[in-house]
C-alpha positions in Angstrom: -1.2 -24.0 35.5 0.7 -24.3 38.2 2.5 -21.5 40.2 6.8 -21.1 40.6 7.7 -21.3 44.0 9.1 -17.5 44.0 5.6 -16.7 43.1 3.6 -18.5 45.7 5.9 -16.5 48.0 5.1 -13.2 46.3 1.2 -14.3 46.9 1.8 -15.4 50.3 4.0 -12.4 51.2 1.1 -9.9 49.9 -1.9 -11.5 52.2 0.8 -11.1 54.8 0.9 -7.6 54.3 -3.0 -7.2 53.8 -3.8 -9.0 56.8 -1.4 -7.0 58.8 -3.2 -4.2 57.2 -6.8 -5.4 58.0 -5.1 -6.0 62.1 -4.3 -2.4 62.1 -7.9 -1.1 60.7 -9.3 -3.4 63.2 -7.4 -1.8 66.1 -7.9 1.5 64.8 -11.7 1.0 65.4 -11.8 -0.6 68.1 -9.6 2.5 70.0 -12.0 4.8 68.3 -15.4 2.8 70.2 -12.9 3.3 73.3 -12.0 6.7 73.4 -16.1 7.8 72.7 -16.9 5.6 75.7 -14.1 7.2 77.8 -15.2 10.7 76.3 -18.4 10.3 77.4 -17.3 8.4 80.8 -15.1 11.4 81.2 -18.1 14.7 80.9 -20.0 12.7 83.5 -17.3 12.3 86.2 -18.4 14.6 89.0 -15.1 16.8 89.6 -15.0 18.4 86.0 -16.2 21.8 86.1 -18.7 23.7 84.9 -17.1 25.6 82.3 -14.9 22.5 81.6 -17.8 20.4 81.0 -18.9 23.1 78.5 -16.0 23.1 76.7 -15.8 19.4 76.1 -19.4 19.5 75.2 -18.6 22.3 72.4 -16.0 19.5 70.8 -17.9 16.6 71.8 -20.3 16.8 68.4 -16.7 17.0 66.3 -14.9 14.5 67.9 -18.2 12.1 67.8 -18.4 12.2 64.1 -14.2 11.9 63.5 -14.6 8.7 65.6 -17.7 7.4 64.2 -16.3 7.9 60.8 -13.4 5.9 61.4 -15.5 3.0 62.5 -17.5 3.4 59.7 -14.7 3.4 57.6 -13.5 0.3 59.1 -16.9 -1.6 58.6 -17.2 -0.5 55.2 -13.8 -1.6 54.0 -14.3 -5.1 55.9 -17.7 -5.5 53.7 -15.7 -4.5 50.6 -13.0 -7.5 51.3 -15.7 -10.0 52.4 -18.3 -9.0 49.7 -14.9 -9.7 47.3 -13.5 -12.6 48.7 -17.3 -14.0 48.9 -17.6 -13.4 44.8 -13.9 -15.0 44.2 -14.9 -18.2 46.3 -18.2 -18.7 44.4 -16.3 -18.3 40.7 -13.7 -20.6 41.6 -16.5 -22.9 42.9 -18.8 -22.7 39.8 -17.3 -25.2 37.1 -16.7 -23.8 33.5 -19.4 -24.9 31.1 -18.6 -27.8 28.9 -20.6 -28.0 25.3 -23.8 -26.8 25.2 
């Protein structure tokens, strides 16, 4: 069966988008590792206060797990796709059984 041109552009058009999608999740994460490492950079410089360093330790356990979680969420989606797009490349591979 094969496919019209005006639907291989509808296909092509839609990985555009996921792709686009899966850049963006990708950035995401990768801003959230950054801004824990400059968190943490950040308490240990030696001009912050006392009761600054206090403060930003109070949040620190909050903003830790919000960060963490969109990581997470980023590495989970990413083993979703692959786990999917693994299982679609091994049916397509597998030939359909002829006679018995």
């Amino acid at each position: 069966m094969s496919m019209t041109e005006h639907e291989r552009e509808i296909a092509l058009m839609e990985q555009e988008r996921i792709d686009e999608r899966q850049d963006n999740q990708k950035r995401m994460a990768w801003v959230a590792m950054a801004s824990m490492i400059g968190y943490t950079v950040a308490m240990l410089l030696p001009f912050i206060s006392e009761a600054r360093l206090a403060t930003l330790t109070e949040i620190a356990s909050l903003f830790y797990i919000a960060q963490a979680g969109v990581v997470g969420a980023y590495m989970g989606s990413e083993a979703i796709v692959n786990r999917s797009r693994n299982n679609k490349a091994n049916s397509s591979q597998q030939s359909p059984r002829v006679g018995r």
